[in-house]
MIBAGU-282895 format. One record per residue: x, y negated, z of N, C-alpha, C in turn; residue number from 1. Coordinates in Angstrom, 1 decimal, always signed. Example, Ala and Ser with C-alpha at 12.3 -4.5 7.8 and 13.67 -1.06 7.14 Angstrom:
// MIBAGU-282895
     n_x     n_y     n_z    ca_x    ca_y    ca_z     c_x     c_y     c_z    n
   +13.2    +5.7    +7.8   +12.3    +4.5    +7.8   +13.2    +3.3    +7.8    1
   +12.8    +2.2    +7.1   +13.7    +1.1    +7.1   +12.9    +0.0    +7.9    2
// end
This chain:
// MIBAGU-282895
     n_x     n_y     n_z    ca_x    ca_y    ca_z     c_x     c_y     c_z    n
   +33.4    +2.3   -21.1   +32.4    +3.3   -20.7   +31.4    +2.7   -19.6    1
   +32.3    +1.7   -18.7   +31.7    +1.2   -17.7   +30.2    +0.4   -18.0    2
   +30.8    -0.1   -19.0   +29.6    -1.7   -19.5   +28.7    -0.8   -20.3    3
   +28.8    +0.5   -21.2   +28.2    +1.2   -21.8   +27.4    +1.5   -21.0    4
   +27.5    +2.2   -20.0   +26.3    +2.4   -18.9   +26.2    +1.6   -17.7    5
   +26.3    +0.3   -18.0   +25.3    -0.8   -17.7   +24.4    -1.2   -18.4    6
   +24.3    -1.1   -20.1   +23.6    -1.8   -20.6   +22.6    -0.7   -20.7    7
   +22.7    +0.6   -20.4   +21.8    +2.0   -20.7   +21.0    +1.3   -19.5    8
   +21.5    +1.1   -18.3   +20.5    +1.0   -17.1   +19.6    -0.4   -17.5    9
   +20.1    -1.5   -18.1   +19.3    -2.4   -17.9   +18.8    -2.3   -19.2   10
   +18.6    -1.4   -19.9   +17.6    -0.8   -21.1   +16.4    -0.2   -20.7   11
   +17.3    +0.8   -19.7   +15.6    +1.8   -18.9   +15.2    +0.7   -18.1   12
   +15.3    -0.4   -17.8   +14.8    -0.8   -16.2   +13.9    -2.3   -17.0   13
   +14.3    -2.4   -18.4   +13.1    -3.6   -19.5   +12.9    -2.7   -19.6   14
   +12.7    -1.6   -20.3   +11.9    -0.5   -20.6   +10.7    -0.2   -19.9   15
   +10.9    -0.1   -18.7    +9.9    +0.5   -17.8    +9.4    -0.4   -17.4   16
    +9.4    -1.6   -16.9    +8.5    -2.8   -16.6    +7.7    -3.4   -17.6   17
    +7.9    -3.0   -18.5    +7.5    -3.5   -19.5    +6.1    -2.8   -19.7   18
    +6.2    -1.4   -19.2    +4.6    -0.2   -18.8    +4.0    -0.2   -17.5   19
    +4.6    -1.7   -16.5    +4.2    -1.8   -15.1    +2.7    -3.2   -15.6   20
    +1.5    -2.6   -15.3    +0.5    -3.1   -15.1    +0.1    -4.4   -14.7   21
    +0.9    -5.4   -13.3    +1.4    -6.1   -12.1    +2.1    -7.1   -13.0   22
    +1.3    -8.3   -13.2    +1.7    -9.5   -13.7    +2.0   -10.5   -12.3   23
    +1.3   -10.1   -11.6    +1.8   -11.6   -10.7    +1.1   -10.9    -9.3   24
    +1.6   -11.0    -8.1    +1.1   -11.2    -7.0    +1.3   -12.5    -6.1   25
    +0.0   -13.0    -5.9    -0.1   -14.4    -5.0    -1.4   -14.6    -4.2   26
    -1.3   -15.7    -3.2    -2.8   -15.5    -2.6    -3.5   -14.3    -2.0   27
    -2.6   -13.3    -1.7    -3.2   -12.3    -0.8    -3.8   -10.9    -2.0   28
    -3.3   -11.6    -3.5    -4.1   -11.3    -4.8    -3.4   -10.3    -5.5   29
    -3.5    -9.3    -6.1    -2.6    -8.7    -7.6    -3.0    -9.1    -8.5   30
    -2.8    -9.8    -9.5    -2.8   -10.2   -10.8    -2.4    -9.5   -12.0   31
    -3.3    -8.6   -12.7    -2.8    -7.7   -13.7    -2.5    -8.0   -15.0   32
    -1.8    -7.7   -15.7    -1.5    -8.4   -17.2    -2.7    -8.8   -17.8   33
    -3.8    -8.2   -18.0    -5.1    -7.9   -18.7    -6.0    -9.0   -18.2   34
    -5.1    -9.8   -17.0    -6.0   -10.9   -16.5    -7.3   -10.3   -15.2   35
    -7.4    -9.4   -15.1    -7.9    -9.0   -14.4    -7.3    -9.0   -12.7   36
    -8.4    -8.9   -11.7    -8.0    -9.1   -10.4    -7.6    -7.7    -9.3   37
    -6.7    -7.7    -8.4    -7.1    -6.2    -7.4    -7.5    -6.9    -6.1   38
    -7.3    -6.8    -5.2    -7.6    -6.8    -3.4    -7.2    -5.6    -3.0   39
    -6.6    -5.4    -1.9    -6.4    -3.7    -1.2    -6.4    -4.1    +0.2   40
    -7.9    -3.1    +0.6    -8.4    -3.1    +1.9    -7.1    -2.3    +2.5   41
    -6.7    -1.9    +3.7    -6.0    -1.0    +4.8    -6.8    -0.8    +5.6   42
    -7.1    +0.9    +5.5    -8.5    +1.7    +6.3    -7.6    +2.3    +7.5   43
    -7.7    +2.4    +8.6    -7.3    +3.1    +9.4    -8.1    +4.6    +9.4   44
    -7.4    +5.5    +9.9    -8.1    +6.7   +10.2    -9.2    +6.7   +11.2   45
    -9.9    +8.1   +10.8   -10.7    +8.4   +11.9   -10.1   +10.1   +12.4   46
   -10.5   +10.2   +13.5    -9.9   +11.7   +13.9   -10.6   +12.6   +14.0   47
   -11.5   +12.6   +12.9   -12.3   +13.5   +12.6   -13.1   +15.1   +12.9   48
   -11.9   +15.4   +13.5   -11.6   +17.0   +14.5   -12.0   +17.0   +16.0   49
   -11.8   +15.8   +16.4   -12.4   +15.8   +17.9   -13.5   +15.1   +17.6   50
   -14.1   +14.9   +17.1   -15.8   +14.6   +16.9   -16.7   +15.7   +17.1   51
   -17.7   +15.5   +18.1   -18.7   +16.5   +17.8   -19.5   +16.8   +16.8   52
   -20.4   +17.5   +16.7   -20.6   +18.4   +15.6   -21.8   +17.2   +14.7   53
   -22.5   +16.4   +15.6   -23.4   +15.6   +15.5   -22.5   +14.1   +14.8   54
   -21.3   +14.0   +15.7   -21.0   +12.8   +15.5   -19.8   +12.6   +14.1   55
   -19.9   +13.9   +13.4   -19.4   +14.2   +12.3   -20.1   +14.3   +11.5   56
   -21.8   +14.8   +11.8   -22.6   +14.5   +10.3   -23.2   +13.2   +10.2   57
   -22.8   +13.0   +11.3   -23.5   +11.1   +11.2   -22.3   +10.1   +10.1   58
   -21.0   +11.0   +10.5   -19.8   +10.2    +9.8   -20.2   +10.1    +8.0   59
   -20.2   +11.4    +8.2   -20.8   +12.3    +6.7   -21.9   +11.3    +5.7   60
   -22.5   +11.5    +6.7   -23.9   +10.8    +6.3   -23.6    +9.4    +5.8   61
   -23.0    +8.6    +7.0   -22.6    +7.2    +6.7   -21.6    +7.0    +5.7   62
   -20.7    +8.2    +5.5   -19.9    +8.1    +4.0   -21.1    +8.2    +3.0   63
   -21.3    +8.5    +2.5   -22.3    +9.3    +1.7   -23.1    +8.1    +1.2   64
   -23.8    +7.1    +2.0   -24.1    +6.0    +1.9   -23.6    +5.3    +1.4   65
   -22.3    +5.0    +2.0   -21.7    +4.1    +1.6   -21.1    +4.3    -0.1   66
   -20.7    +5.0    -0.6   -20.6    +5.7    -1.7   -21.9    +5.5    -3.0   67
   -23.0    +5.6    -2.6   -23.9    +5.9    -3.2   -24.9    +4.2    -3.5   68
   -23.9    +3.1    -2.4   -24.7    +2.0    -2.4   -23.5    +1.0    -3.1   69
   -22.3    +1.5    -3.8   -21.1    +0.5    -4.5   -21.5    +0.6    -5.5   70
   -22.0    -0.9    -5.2   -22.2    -1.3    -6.9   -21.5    -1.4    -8.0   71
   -19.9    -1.3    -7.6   -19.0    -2.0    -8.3   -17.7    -1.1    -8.2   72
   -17.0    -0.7    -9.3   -15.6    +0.8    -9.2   -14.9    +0.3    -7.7   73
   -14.5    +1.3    -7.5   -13.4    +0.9    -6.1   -12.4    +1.8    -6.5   74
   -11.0    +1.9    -5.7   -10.2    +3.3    -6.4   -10.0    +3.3    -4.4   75
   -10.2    +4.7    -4.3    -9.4    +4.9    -2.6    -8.4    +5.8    -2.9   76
    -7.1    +5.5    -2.2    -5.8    +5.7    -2.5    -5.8    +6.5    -0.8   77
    -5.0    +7.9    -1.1    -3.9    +7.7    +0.3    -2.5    +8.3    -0.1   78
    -1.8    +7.6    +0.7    -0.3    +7.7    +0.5    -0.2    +9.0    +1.8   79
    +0.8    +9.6    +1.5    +1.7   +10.6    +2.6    +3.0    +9.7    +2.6   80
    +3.7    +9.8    +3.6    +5.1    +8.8    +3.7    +5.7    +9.3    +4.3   81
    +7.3   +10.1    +4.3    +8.0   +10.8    +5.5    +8.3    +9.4    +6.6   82
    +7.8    +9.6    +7.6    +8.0    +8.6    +8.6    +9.3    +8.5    +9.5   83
    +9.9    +6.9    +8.8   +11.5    +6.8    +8.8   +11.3    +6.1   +10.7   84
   +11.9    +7.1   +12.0   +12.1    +6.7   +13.3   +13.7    +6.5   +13.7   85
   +14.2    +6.0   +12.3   +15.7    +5.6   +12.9   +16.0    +4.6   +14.0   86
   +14.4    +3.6   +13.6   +14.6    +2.4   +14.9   +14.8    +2.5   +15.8   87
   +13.5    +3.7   +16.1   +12.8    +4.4   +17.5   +13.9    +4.7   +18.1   88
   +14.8    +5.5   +17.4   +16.1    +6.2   +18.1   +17.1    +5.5   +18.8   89
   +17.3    +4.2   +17.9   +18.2    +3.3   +18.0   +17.8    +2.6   +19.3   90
   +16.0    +2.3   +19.1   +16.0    +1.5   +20.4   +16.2    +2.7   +21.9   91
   +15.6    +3.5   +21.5   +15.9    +4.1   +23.1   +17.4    +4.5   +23.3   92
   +18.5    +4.9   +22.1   +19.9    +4.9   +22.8   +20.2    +3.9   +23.6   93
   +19.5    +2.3   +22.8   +20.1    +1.4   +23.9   +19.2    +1.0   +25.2   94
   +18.2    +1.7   +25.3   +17.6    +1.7   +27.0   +18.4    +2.5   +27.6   95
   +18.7    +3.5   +26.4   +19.6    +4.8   +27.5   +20.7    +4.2   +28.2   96
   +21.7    +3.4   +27.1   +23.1    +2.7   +27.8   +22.7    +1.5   +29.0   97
   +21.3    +0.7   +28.6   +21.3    -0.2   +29.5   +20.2    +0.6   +30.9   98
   +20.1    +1.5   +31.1   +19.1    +2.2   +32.2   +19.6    +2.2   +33.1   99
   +19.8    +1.6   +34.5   +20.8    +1.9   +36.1   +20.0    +3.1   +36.7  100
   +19.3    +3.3   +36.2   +18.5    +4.9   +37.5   +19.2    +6.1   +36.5  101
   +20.0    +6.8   +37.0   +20.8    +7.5   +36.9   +19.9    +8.9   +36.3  102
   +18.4    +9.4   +37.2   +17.6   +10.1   +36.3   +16.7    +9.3   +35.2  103
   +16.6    +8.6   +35.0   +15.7    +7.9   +33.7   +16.6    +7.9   +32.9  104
   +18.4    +7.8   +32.7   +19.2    +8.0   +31.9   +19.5    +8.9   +31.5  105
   +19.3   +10.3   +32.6   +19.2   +11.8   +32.2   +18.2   +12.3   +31.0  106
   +17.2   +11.6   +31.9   +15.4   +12.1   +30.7   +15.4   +11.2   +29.7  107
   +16.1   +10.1   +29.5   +15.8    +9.1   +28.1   +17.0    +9.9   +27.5  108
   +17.9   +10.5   +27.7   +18.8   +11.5   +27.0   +17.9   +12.5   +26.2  109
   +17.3   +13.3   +27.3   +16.7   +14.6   +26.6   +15.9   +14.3   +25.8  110
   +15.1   +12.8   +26.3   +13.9   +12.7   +25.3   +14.6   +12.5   +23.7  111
   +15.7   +11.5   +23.9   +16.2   +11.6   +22.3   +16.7   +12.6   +21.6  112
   +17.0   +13.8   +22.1   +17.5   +15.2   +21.8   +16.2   +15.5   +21.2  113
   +15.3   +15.8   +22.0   +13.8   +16.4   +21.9   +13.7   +15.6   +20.5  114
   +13.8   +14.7   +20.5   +13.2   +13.7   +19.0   +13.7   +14.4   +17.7  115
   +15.1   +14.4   +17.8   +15.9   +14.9   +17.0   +15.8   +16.3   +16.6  116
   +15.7   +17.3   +17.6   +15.1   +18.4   +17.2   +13.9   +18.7   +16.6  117
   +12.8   +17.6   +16.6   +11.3   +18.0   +16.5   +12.0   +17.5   +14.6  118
   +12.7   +16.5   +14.6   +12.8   +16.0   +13.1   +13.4   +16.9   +12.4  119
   +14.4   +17.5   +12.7   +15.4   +18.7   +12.3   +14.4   +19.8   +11.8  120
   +13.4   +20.2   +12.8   +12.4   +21.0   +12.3   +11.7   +21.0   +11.1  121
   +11.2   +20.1   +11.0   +10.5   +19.4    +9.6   +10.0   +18.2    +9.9  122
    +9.4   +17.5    +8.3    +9.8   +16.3    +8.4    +7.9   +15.8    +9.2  123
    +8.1   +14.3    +9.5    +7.0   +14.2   +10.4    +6.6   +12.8    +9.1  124
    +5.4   +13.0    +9.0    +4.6   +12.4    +7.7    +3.3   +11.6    +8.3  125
    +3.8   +10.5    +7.4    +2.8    +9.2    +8.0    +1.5    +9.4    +6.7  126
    -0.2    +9.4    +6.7    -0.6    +9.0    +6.2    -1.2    +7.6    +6.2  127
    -1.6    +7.0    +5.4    -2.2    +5.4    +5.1    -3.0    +6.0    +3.8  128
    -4.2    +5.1    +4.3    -5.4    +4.8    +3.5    -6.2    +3.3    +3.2  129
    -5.9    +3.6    +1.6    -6.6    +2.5    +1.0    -7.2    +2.1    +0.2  130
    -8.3    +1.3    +0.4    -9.3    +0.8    -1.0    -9.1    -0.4    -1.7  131
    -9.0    -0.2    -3.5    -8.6    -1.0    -3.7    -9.7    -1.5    -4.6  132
   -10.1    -2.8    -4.6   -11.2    -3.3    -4.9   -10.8    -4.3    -6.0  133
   -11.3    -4.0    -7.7   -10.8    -4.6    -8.7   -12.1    -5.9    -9.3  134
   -11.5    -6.6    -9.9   -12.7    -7.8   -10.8   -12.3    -8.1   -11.7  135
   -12.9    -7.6   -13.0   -12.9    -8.1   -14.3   -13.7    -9.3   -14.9  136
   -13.3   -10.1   -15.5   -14.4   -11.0   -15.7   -15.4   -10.5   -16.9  137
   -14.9    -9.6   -17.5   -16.0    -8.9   -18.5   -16.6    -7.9   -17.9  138
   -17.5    -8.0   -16.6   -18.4    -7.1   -15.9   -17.4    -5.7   -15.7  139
   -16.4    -5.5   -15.8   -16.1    -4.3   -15.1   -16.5    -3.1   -16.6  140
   -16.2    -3.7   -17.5   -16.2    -2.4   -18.6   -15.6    -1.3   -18.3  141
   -16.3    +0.0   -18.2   -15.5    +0.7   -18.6   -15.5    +1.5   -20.0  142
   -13.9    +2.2   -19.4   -13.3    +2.6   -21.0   -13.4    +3.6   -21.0  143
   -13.6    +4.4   -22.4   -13.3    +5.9   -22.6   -12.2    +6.7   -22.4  144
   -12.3    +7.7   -21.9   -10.8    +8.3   -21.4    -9.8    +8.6   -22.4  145
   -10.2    +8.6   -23.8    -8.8    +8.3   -24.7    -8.4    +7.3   -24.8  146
    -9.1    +5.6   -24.8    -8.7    +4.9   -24.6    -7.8    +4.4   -23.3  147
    -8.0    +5.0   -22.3    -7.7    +4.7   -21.5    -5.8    +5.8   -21.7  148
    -6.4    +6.6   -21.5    -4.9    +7.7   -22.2    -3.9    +6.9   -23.3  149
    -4.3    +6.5   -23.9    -4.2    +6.0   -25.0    -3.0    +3.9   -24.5  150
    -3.4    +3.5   -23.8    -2.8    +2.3   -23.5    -2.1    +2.5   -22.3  151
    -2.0    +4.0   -21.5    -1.3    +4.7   -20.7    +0.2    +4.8   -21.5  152
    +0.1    +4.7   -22.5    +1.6    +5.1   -23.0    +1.8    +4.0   -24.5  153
    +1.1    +2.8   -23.9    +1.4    +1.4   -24.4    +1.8    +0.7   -23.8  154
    +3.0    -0.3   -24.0    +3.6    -1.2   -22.8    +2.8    -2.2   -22.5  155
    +2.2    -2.7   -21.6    +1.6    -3.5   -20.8    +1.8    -4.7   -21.2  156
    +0.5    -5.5   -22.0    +0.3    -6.7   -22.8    +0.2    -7.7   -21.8  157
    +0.6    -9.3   -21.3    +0.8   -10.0   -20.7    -0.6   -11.0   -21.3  158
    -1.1   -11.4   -20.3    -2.4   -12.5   -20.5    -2.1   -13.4   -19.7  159
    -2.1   -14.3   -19.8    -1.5   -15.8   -18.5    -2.8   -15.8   -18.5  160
    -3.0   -16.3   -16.8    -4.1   -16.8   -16.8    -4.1   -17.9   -16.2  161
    -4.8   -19.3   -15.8    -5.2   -20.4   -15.6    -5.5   -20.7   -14.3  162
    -5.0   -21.2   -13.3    -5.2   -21.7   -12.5    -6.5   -21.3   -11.9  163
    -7.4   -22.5   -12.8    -8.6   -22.6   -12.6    -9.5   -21.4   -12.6  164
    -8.9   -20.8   -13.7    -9.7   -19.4   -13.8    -9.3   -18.3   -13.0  165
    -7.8   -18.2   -12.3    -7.7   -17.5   -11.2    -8.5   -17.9    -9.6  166
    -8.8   -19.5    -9.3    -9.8   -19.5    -8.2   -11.0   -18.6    -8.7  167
   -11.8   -18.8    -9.6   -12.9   -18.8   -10.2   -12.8   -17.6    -9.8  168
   -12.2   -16.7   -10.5   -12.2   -15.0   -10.6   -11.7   -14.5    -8.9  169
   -11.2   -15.6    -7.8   -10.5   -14.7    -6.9   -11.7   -14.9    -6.2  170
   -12.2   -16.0    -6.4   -14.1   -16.3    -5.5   -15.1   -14.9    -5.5  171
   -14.8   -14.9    -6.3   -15.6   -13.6    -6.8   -15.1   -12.3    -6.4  172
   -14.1   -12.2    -6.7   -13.5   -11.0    -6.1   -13.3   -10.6    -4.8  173
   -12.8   -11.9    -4.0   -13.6   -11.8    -2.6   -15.2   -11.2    -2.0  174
   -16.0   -12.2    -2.2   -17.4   -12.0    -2.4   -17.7   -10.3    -2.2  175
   -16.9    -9.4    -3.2   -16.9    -7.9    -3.5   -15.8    -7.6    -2.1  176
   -15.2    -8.6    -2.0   -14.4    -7.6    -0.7   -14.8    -7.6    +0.6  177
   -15.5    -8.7    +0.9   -16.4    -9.5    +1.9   -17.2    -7.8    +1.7  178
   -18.4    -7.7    +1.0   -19.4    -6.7    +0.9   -18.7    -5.4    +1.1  179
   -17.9    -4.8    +0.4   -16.8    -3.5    +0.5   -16.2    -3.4    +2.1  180
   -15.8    -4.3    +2.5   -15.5    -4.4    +3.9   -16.3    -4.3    +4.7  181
   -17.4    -5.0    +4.9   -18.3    -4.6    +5.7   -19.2    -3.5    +5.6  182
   -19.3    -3.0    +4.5   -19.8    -1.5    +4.5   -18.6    -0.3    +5.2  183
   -17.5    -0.5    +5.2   -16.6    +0.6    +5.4   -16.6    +0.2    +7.2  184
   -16.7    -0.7    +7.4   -16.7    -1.2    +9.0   -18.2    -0.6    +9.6  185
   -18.8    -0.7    +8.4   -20.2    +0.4    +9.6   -19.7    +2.2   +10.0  186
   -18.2    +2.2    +9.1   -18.1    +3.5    +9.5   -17.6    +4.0   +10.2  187
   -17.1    +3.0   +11.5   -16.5    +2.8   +12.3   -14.6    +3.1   +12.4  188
   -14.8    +2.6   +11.1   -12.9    +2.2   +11.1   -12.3    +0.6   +10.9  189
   -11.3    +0.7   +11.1   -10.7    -0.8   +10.9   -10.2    -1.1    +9.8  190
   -10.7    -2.5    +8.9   -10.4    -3.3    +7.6    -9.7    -4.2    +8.0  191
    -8.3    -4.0    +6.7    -7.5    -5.0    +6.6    -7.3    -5.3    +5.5  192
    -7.9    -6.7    +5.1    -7.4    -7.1    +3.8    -5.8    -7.4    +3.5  193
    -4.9    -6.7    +3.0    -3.3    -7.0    +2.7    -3.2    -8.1    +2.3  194
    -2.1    -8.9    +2.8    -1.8   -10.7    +2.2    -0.8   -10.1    +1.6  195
    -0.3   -11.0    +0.9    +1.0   -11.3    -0.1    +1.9   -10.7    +0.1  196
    +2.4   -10.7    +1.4    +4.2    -9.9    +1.6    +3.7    -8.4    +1.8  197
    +2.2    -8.4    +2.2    +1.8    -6.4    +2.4    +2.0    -6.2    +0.9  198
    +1.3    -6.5    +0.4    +1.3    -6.2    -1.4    +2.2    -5.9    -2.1  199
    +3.3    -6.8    -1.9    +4.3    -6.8    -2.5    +5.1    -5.7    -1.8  200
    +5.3    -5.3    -0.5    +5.9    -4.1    -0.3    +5.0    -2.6    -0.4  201
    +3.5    -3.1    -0.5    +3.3    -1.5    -1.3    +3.7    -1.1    -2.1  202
    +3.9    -2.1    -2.8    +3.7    -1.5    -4.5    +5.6    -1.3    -4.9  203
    +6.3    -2.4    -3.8    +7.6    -2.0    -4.2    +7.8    -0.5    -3.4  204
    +7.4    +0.1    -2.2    +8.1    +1.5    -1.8    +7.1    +2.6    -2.9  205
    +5.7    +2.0    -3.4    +5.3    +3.0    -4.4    +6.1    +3.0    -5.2  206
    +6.8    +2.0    -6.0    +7.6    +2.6    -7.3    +8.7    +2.7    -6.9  207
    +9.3    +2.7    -5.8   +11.0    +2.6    -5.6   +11.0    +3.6    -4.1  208
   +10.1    +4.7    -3.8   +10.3    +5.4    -2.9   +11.5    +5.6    -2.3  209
   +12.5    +5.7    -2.8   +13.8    +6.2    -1.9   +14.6    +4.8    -1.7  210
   +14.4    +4.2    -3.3   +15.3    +2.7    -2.8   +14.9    +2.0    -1.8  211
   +13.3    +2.5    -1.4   +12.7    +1.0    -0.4   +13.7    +1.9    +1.2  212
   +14.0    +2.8    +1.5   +14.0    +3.1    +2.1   +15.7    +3.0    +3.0  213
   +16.1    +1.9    +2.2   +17.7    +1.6    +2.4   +17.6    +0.3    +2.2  214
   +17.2    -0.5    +1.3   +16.7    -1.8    +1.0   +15.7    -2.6    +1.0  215
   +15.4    -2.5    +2.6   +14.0    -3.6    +3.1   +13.8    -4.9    +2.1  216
   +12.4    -5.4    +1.4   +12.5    -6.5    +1.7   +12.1    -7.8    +2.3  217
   +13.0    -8.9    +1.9   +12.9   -10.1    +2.8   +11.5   -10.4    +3.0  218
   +11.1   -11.1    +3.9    +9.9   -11.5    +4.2   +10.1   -13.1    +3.1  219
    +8.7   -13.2    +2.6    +8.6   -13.7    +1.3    +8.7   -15.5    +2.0  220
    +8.2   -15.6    +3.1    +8.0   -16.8    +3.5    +9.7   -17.7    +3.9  221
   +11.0   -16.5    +4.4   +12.0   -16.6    +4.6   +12.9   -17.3    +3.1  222
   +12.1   -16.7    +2.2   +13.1   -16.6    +1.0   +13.3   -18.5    +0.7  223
   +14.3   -19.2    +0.4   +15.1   -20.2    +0.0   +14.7   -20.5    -1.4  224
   +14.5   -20.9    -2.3   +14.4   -21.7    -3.4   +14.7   -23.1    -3.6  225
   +17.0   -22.9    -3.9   +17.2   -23.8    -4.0   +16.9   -24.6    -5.6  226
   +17.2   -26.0    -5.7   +16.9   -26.3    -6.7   +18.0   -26.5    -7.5  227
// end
């Protein structure tokens, strides 16, 4: 029974990769089956609410521009994330144990109480925002929405692509990220293009939300490849 539902799991798990989009991440790059390129900027917020009334339709405005001057698809994403402060906790019990002022030990007490209570309350939620900037080498076709529907519930066809043709294509795609970035930086937020190990952990806590959240992983530069 045991082996019977192991091979069920490692049926659903080719199964489902098999409809994952994500042929290769390298070079700061996503590499999609279809040979095509992504990039994903990291936009910081703006706090929108305490802007004056002026300095919100200027925001407006400068969105609106910016919008109306992309030459080229973009997708803007934002994530909600219940924000995991087990560290937080962990690190102030141990200021608490190592503290000698007898009231800083009292109030780094309460403060961690206070913590716990505010979480007990409900849960405290991170958002992140981001733009993701794609290049196709056939101009960015787009598709009809049955087509598109339509290869949505087809398993994801693999295209190797070439070395040579991934510089060629990531030149390019830069170029668009270069331009994309510096338009979003007139709007007075902060751009981060994601390298390799950010990439790779987006996309692993997007599809593995609860698993990521027990099983960090390694930093890619640590990882060993014996021979």
């Amino acid at each position: 029974m045991a082996e019977q539902n192991k091979m069920i799991r490692n049926k659903v798990a080719v199964s489902t990769q098999q409809y994952l989009d994500i042929a290769e991440i390298k070079d700061n790059t996503v590499i999609m089956r279809d040979g095509t390129l992504r990039a994903v900027l990291a936009i910081s917020s703006i706090n929108f609410s305490l802007k004056s009334e002026d300095e919100q339709n200027a925001v407006i405005s400068a969105y609106v521009g910016f919008l109306n001057n992309i030459s080229s698809m973009i997708q803007i994403v934002i994530q909600s994330r219940e924000l995991n402060i087990s560290s937080y906790l962990e690190y102030l019990s141990q200021r608490e144990k190592e503290q000698t002022n007898k009231l800083l030990k009292i109030q780094t007490a309460e403060y961690i109480e206070y913590i716990k209570e505010l979480i007990s309350i409900g849960k405290i939620m991170n958002k992140r925002f981001y733009v993701v900037v794609p290049y196709s080498p056939i101009s960015d076709q787009r598709k009809s929405f049955f087509t598109s529907l339509t290869e949505a519930f087809k398993p994801a066809t693999s295209l190797k692509l070439k070395e040579s043709k991934f510089l060629k294509y990531k030149e390019s795609l830069y170029r668009r990220v270069d331009s994309i970035g510096g338009a979003l930086s007139s709007l007075g937020v902060d751009v981060h293009q994601m390298d390799t190990q950010e990439l790779i952990e987006l996309y692993y806590k997007t599809y593995n939300p609860e698993t990521s959240k027990n099983q960090p992983l390694v930093d890619i530069n640590k990882i060993r490849v014996e021979a």
